[in-house]
C-alpha positions, -999 to 999 in steps of 0.1 A, spaced: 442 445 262 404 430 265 380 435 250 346 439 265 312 433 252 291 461 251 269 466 274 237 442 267 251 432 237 261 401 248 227 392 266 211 402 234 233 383 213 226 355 238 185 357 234 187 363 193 203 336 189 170 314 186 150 349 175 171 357 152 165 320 136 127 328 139 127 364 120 153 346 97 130 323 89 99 344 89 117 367 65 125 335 46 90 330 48 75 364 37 105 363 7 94 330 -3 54 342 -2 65 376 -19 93 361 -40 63 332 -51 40 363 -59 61 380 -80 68 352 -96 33 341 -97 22 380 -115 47 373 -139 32 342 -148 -2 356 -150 4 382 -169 15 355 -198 -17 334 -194 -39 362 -197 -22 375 -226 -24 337 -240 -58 338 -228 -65 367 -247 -50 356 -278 -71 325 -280 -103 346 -270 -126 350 -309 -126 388 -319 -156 375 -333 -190 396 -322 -225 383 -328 -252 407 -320 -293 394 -326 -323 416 -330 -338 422 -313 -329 420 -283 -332 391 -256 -361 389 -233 -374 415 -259 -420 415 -262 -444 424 -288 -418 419 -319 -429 423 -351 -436 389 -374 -418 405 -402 -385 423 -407 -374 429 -369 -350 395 -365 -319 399 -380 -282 387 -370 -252 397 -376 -214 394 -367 -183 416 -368 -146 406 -375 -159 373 -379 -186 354 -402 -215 335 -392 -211 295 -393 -248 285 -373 -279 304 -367 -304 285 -353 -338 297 -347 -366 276 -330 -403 282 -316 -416 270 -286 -421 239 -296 -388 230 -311 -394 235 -343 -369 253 -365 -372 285 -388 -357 287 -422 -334 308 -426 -303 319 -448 -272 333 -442 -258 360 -460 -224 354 -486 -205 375 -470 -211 357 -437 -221 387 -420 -262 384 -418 -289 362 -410 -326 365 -419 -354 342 -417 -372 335 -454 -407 338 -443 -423 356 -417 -426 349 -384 -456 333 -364 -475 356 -344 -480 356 -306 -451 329 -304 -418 327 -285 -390 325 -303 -349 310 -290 -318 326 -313 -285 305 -305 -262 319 -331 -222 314 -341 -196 335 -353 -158 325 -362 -129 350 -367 -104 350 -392 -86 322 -372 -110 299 -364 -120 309 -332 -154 313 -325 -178 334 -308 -213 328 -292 -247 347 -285 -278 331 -277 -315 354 -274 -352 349 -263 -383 367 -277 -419 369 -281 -438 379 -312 -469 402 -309 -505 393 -305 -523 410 -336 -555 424 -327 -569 412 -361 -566 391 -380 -575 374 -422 -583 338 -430 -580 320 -466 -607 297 -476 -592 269 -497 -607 247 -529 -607 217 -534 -603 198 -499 -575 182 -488 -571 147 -497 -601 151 -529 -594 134 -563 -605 160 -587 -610 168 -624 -581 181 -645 -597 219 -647 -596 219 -608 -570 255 -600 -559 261 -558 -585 290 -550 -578 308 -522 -607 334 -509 -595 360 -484 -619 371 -458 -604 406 -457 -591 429 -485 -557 422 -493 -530 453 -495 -496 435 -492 -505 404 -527 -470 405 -532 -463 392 -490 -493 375 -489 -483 350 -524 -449 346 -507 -461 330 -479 -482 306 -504 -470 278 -523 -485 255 -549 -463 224 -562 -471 197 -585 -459 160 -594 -447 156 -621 -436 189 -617 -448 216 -638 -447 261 -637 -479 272 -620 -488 306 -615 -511 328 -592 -534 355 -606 -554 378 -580 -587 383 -589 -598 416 -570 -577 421 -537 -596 392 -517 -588 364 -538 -557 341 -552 -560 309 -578 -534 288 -591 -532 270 -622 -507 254 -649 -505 269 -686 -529 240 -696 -552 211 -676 -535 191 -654 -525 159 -661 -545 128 -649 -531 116 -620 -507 145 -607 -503 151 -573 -510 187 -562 -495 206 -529 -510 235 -512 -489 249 -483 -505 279 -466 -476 297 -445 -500 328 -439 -492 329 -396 -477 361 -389 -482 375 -429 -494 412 -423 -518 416 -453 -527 447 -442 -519 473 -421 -523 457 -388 -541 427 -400 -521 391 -396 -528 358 -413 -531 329 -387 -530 298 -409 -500 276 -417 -515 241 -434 -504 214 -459 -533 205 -482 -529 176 -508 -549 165 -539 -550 140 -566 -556 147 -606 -576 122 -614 -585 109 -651 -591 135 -679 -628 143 -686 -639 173 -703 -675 173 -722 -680 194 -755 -713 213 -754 -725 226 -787 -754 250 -783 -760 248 -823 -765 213 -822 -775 206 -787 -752 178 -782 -732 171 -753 -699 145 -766 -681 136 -729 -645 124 -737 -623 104 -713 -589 105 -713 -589 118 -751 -614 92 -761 -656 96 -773 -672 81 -734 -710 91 -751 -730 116 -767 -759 131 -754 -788 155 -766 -791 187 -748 -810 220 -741 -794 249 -734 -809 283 -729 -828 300 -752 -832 334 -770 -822 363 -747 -808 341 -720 -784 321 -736 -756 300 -722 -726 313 -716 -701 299 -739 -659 290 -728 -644 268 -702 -661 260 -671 -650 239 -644 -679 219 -621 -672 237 -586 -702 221 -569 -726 190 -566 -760 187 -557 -784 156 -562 -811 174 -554 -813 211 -550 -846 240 -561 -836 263 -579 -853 300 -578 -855 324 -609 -853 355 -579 -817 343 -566 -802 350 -597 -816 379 -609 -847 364 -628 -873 377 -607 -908 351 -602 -893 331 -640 -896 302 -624 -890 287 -589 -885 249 -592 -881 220 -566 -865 187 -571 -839 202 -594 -820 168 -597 -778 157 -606 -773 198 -610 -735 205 -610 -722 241 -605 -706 261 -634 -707 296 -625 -710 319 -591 -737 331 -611 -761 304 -611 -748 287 -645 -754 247 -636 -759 214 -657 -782 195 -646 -815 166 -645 -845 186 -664 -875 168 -657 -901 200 -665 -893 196 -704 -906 169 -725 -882 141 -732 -884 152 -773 -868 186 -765 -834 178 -758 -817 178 -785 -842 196 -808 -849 230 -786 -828 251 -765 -850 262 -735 -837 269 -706 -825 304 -683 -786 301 -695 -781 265 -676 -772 231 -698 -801 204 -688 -799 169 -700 -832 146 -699 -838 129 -660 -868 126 -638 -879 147 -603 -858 138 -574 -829 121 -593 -845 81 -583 -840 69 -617 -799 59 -624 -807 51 -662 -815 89 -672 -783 105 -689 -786 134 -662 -776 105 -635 -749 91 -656 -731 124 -661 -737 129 -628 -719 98 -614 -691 100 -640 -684 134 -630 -659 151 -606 -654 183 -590 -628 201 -610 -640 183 -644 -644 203 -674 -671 217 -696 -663 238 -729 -698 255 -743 -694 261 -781 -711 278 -808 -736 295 -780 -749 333 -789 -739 349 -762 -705 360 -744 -675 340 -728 -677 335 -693 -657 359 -672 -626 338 -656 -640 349 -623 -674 339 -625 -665 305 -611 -634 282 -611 -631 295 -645 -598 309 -650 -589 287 -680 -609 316 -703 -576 337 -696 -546 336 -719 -513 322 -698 -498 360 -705 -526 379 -691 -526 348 -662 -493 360 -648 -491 394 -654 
């Protein structure tokens, strides 16, 4: 028996031939793309789980936050990082330079040691590890506020002065200080050879600094004023940040004895001279204590009604006068009394006045010499005078102030 194709079979049979080899190899095709994609998932699915596993679980977050305006100086930055501990906070102003900071023992915070400047923009580019190693990133941008008032601190003695060994860092405040305690932070005082100085507030709008005793000749004193950004008060920012440096230089300090109206100046421990005096008589004696010279004038006039004395007197010419007190206390030229009174009479308002002549032209009087051999920030102790010891803050005159009562 044959057997017959069925019908169209064998015409289809003859035309898939070479179609059949084309959806064969289409299908070989679309199984190799598939077959690759399967494979391919497969594969993905282990590098993002190894992708994962090598990602930190490390999280830094900064305060605030970026782009953020109007920050306050003080208290508002902070960083801090979960399952992880910080390794680098780095914290710079616009002009590169970098903020102190510290970071936490546990790892887990940042905070900056001082506060920051006002009206300034600030970068944060902080790091963060995990328990493996692995670490973690966050960087921030910011801008502190722009106070609408602001306090200043007027400094003594100058930058760059060579003074006496009484000489303390006064600081005068041009606004009322609430915040001492923020506003002292942000100042410090240093000394070489180093030595413990301490700052005492006198009222709330100023700040001196001083050692236990004098300074000692030649020591090199540091001011640094880190006040930008400091809110004193509610509302009210400091604006400063200065270095200011000084030089100690030899030890002067003069003995005046009211009793017997001597003046012995003493130089690095040793007699310079002796000279007669007059110092202010009965009912308006010299203060007595420590006083440090805080001014010089060649030639100044002095008026009774300035410091409370009325029409007294009213003098011009007033020559080599030296400032001891706010009050008006000074040593000076006295060219109004005859030359046989110092020494013998004590005459004067409450000032020290040593024999010289109107103007200050002759350099032989010993009002001229004291005058040249003096400094700013030299000492003079008043003695055996009938009236009180100066207040500490009538003048640079701290030193009339035990050390305990200094730094409470």
């Amino acid at each position: 028996m044959t057997v017959r194709p069925i019908s169209g079979a064998g015409t289809a049979r003859g035309r898939g031939g070479p179609l059949a080899l084309v959806l064969g190899a289409l299908l070989v095709l679309v199984t190799a793309c598939g077959g690759g994609g399967g494979s391919g998932d497969g594969d993905g699915n282990k590098d993002d789980k190894s992708a994962e596993s090598k990602a930190s679980r490390a999280r830094v977050t900064i305060a605030p936050k970026d782009g953020a305006k109007g920050v306050d100086t003080s208290g508002e930055l902070k960083v801090t990082a979960a399952k992880g501990k910080l390794t680098s906070v780095t914290v710079k102003d616009a002009d590169g330079k970098r903020i102190d900071g510290k970071i936490a023992k546990d790892g887990k915070s940042w905070r900056p040691e001082a506060p920051l400047g006002a009206d300034t923009r600030y970068t944060v580019a902080a790091v963060a590890k995990d328990s493996e190693g692995r670490a973690a990133t966050r960087q921030a941008k910011f801008t502190t506020l722009r106070p609408k008032e602001t306090f200043l601190g007027t400094y003594t003695p100058e930058d760059g002065s060579t003074v006496g060994v009484g000489m303390p860092v006064s600081l005068r405040f041009n606004r009322g200080i609430t915040d001492p305690a923020a506003v002292e932070k942000a100042i410090g005082v240093s000394a070489s050879p180093s030595v413990p100085i301490e700052g005492h507030w006198f009222g709330n709008d100023r700040l001196d600094f001083r050692p236990e005793k004098y300074w000692k000749a030649g020591t090199k004193v540091t001011l640094r004023l880190n006040l930008d950004g400091v809110e004193g008060r509610p509302g009210v920012y400091g604006e400063q940040r200065r270095t200011v440096k000084f030089t100690v230089g030899r030890s002067q300090v003069s003995v005046v004895d009211a009793k017997s109206k001597k003046m012995t100046v003493k130089r690095d421990g040793k007699t310079l001279k002796t000279i007669p005096i007059t110092s202010g008589g009965p009912g308006n004696e010299t203060y007595n204590g420590k006083m440090v010279i805080s001014e010089k004038l060649k030639v100044t006039r002095m008026d009774g009604d300035t410091v409370g004395f009325g029409d007294a007197y009213d003098i011009k010419d007033v020559p080599h006068a030296m400032r001891l007190s706010t009050s008006g206390t000074f040593i000076h030229g006295n060219y109004w009394a005859g030359k046989p009174t110092f020494g013998s009479a004590n005459v004067s308002h409450g000032c020290v006045g040593l024999f010289d002549q109107r103007g200050g032209g002759d350099r032989s009087t010993p009002a001229a010499w004291f005058f040249r051999e003096s400094l700013l920030g030299d000492v003079v102790v008043v003695k055996n005078s009938k009236d009180r010891t100066i207040q500490p803050d009538n003048g640079l005159n701290g030193w009339n102030m035990s050390w305990e009562k200094w730094k409470k």
